[in-house]
N, C-alpha and C positions, 0 to 999 in steps of 0.2 A: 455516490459517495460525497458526504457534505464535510466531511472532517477528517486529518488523517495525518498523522505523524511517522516519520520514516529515520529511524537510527540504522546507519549503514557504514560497518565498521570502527565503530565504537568502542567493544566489547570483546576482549579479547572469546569469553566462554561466549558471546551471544551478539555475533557478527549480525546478524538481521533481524530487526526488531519494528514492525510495523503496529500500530493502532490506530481503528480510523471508526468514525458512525456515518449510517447510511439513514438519511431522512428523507420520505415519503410521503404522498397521501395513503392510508393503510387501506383504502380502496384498491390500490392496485394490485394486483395479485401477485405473489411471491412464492418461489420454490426457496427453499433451506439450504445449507450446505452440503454438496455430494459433486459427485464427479457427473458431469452430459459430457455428450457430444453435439457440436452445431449441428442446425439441419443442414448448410454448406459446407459440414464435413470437416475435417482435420481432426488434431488431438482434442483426447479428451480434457474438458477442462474442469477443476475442482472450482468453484463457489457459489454463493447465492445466484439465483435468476430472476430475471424479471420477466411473467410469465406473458405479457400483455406485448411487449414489443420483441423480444425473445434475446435479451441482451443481458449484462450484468455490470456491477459497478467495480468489481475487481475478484482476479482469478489468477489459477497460474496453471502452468502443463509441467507432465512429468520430464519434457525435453528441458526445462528450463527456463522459460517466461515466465513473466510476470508481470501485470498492468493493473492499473486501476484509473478512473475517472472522476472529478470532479463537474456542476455545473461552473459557470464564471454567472454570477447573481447582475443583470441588467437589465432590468424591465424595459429599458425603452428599445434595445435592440436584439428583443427575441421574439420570433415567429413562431407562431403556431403549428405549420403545418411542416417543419425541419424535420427532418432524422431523428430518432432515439441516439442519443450520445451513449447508450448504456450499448448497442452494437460496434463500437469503438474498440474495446475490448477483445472481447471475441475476434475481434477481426484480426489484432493486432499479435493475439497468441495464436491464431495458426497461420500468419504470414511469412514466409520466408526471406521478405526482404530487410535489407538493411535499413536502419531507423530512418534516413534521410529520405531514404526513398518512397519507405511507408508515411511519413511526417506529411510530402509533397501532394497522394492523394487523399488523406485525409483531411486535408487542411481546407481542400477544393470542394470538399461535398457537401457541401450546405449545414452543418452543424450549427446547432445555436454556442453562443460561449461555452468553452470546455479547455477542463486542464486535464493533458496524461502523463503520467507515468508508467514510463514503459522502461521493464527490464529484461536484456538478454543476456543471462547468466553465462549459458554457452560462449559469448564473445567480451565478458566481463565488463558489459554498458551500461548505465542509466542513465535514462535522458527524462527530461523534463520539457512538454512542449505545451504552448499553448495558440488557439487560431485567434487570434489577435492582434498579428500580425512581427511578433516578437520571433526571431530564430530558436530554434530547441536549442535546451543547455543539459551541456552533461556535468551529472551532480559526479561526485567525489563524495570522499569519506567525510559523514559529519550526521547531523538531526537537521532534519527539516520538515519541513511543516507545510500544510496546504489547506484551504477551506474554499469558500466562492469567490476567490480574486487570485493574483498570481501568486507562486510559489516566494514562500518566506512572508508575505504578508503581516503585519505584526497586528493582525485582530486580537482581539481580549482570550479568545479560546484557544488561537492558533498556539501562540505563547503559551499559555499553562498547558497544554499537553506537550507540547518540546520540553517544559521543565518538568512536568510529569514522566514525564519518559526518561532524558536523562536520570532524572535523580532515582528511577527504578534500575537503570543500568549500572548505576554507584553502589546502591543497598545490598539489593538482591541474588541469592546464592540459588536459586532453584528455576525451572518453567513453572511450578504452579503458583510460586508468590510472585513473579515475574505478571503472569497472567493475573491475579487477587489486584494488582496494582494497579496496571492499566484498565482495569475493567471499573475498578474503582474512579478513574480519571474519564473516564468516559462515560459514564452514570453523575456526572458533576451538571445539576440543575442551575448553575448559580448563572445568574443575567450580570452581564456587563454595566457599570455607570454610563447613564448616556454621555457625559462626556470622555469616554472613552469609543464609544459607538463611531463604527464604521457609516458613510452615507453609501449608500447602493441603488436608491431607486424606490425603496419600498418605504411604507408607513413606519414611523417612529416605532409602534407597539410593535411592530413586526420587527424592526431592528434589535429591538431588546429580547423578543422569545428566541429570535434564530441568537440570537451573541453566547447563550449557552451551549454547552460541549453536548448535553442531553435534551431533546427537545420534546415535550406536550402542549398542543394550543389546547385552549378551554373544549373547545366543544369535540377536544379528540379524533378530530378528521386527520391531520397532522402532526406529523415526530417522527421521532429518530425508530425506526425500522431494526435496525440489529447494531451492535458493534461484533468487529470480526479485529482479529489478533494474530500476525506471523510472525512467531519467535523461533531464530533459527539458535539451536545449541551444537556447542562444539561438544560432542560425548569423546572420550578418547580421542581417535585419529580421525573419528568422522563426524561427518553435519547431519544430523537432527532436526527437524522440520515442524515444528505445529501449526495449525491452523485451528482456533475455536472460532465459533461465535455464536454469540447470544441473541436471542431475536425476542420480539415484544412485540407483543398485541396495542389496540389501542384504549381496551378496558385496562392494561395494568396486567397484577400479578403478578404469578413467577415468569424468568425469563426462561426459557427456554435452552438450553448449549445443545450446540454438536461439536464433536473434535475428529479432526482427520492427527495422523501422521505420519511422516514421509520422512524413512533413512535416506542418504547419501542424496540428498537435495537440497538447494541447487547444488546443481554440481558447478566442478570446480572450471574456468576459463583453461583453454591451452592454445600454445604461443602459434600453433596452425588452424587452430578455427575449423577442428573435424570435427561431425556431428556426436550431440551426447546421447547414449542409446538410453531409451526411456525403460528398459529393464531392469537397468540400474537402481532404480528409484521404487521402492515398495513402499506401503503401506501396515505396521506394525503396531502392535499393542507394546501400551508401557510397560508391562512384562518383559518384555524382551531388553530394553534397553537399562543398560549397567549404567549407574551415576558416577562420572570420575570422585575417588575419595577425596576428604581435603589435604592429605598428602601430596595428592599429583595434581592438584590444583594450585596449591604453593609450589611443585614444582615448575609449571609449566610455567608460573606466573617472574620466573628467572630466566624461561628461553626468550632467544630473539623475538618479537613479533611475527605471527603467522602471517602465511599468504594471505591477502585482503580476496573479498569476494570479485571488487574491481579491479580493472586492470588501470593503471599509471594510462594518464593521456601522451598520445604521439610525443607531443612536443617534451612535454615533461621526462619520456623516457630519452628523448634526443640529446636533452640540456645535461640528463646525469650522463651522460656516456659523450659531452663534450663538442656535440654537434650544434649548429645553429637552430635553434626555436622555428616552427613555423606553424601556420596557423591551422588548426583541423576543421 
């Protein structure tokens, strides 16, 4: 994943709203999106694959993970012969441990530069780590943004798709204009002003083709691979889950979509941290699912604030209930 915008409780009707493109040599070889299984076993996971190292750039399980990865763009300090970063992932949604502890041996294993996002919906976490040498930070409610540097990075692209995104969570009444938007925002060829450009390491021409949201170099070895889209809707009392994404050749053409969906996903955090049972979570055609009318959308838009997907941090539940702050 080279691009990738993450609105997380924004929205009252559309609490998770993910957009990100995934850029490649199109030599590599690529499965589409569907559910595997690792060959080391555990849940199945929905996303694109990369068939060559057997890893992926973001997924989620029906227990309730969800990850995805970034490179960090440094030519002078990446090794040739390191790990797939795109086995990150995988690893991360069928691990059991807690983020700190998964953070510890990943950070050890030889990875070239990498940003993750890792979510444990089950214990209402998002953390944001990078091997860097910087501590994970757990994000909160907001937009945030990530390309090939640390998270929030204010690149020319990282910014318009955070104002891409919000201003589709202001407009938009539906998932498929919701989707028509950011797909639109991630099909944006337009190159950055060099003085706007990031330095990273690489040739100036090369700074300007990557600073676009959609990438093609001339001779078509290189570019953006798919964009993939997770827009969670609140349908009446429950969450609603899609997953499209559109993939590209390196001739062009049309693009391609697949769309998964997934009722009662993620589920919801509880205050003892028991396992969420992955039967819970199906897979359903839009048939099935009823559109709250705009009556009980103007009602609902007079209730309190729903449950957030996160949970409040330690400290911050301690300060409202009048205890001393400390640090997590």
């Amino acid at each position: 994943m080279c691009l990738v915008t993450l609105a997380i409780d924004q929205n009252r009707r559309f609490p998770l709203v993910i957009a990100a493109n995934r850029d490649e040599f199109f030599k590599r070889p690529t499965a589409r999106l569907a559910w595997w299984t690792p060959e080391s076993g555990g849940p199945a996971i929905l996303s694109g694959r990369d068939l060559e190292a057997g890893g992926t750039w973001m997924g989620l399980t029906a227990e309730g993970r969800l990850a995805l990865v970034t490179n960090v763009r440094d030519p002078q300090r990446t090794e040739a012969g390191a790990p797939s970063r795109g086995r990150i992932v995988p690893e991360w949604l069928s691990a059991r441990d807690r983020t700190d502890r998964f953070w510890m041996r990943s950070a050890l294993s030889g990875y070239n530069g990498f940003n993750l996002i890792a979510f444990d919906f089950r214990r209402g976490e998002c953390f944001w780590a990078t091997n860097n040498g910087e501590h994970p930070l757990r994000l909160e409610r907001g937009v945030h943004g990530l390309s090939n540097a640390g998270l929030d990075t204010p690149w020319p692209k990282v910014k318009a798709l955070k104002s891409r995104v919000a201003e589709a969570l202001d407009s938009v009444e539906s998932v498929d204009a919701m989707a028509m938007q950011l797909f639109d925002a991630l099909a944006d060829r337009s190159e950055a002003p060099d003085e706007a450009l990031p330095e990273t390491g690489v040739p100036l021409d090369w700074e300007r083709r990557l600073s676009a949201a959609f990438i093609r170099t001339p001779d078509m070895a290189y570019g953006t691979r798919c964009s993939t889209l997770v827009i969670t809707e609140k349908v009446n009392r429950h969450l609603v889950t899609h997953v499209l994404e559109r993939t590209f050749s390196a001739a062009g053409g049309m693009a391609l979509l697949r769309r998964s969906t997934l009722k009662n996903w993620p589920p919801r955090y509880t205050a003892d941290e028991q396992s969420y049972k992955p039967s819970e979570t199906e897979a359903v055609s839009e048939s099935e699912l009823q559109a709250p009318s705009i009556a009980e959308l103007q009602a609902a838009a007079k209730k309190p604030r729903v449950r957030s997907l996160l949970k409040p941090e330690p400290s911050k539940r301690r300060r409202r209930a009048g205890a001393p702050a400390t640090t997590y």
